[in-house]
C-alpha positions as CSV (number, residue, x, y, z in Angstrom):
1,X,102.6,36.2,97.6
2,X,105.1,38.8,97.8
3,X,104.9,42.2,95.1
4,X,107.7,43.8,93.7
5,X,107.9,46.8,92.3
6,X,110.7,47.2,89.6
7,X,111.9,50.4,88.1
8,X,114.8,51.2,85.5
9,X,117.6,48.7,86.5
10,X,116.2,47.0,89.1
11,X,118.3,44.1,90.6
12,X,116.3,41.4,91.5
13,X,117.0,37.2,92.4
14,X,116.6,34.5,90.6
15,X,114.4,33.3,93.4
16,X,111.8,35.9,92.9
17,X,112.0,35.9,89.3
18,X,111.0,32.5,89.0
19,X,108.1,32.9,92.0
20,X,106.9,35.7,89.3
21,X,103.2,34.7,88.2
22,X,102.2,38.2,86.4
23,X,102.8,41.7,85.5
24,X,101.2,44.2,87.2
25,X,100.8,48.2,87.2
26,X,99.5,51.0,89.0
27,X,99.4,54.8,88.8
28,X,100.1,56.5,92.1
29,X,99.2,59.6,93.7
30,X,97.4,61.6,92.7
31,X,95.7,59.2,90.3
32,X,95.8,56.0,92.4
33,X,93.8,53.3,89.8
34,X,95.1,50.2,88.9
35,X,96.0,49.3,85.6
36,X,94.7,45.7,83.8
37,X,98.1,44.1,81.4
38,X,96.7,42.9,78.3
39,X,100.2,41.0,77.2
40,X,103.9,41.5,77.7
41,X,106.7,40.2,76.0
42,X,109.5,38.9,78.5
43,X,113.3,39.2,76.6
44,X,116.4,37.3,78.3
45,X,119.6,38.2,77.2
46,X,123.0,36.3,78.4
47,X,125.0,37.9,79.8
48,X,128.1,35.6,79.0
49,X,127.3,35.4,75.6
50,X,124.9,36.8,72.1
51,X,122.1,34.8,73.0
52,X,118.7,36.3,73.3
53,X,115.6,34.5,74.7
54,X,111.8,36.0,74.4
55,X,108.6,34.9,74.5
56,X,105.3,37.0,74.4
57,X,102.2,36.5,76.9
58,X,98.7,37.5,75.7
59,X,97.4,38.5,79.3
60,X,99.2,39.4,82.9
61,X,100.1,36.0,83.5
62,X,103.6,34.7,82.8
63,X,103.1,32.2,80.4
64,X,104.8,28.5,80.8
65,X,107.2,29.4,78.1
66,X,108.1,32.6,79.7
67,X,108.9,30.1,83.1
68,X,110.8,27.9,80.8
69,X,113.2,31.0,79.7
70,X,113.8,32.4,83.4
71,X,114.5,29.2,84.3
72,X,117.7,29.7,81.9
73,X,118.5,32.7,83.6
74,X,121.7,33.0,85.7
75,X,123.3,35.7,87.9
76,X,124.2,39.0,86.0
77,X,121.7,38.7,82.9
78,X,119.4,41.3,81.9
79,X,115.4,40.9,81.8
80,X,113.3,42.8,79.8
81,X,109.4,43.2,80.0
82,X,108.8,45.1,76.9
83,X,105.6,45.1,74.4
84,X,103.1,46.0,77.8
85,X,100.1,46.4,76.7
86,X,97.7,48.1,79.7
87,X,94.0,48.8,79.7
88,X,92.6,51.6,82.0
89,X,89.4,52.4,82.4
90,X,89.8,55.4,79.9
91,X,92.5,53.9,77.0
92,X,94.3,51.4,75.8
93,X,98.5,52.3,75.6
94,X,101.9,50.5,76.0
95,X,103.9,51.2,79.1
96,X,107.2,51.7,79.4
97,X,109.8,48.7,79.3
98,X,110.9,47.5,82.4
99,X,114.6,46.6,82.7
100,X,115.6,43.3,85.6
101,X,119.3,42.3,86.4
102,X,119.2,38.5,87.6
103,X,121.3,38.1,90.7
């Protein structure tokens, strides 16, 4: 399937979103080595109103209650992959949240 690479506020459609299967990373030049996600927690939040959806994954894989939430999704709300936990082959760490407006 298709990859997409998202950084800060990173528009993307509800099409891809709910194609997504798992969370990926990777450290570029000069370091070039994949990175293995150890669990994420995916955050919804409406954009029409105070409601806030979230659901945590223990592995890279988006888990069917994850689905079930993107699936709620509509144009204009924010995504958040926060909690990323990443295993190299030197350390574990937490990455940097990642920020997704729906369109």
């Amino acid at each position: 399937g298709n990859r997409y690479q998202c950084k800060g506020n990173t528009p993307l459609s509800l099409g891809s979103l709910l194609h997504a299967k798992r969370v990926g990373a990777y450290i570029g030049t000069p370091i070039n080595e994949n990175i293995r996600i150890n669990g994420f927690e995916l955050v919804l939040v409406k954009n029409q109103s105070s409601e806030v959806l979230s659901a945590r994954s223990h592995s890279d894989a988006i888990s069917s209650e994850q689905i079930n939430i993107l699936r709620q999704a509509q144009k204009g709300d924010n995504i958040y992959i926060t909690s990323i936990k990443a295993q190299t082959p030197h350390a574990t760490s937490n990455l940097a949240p990642i920020s997704i407006i729906a369109y």
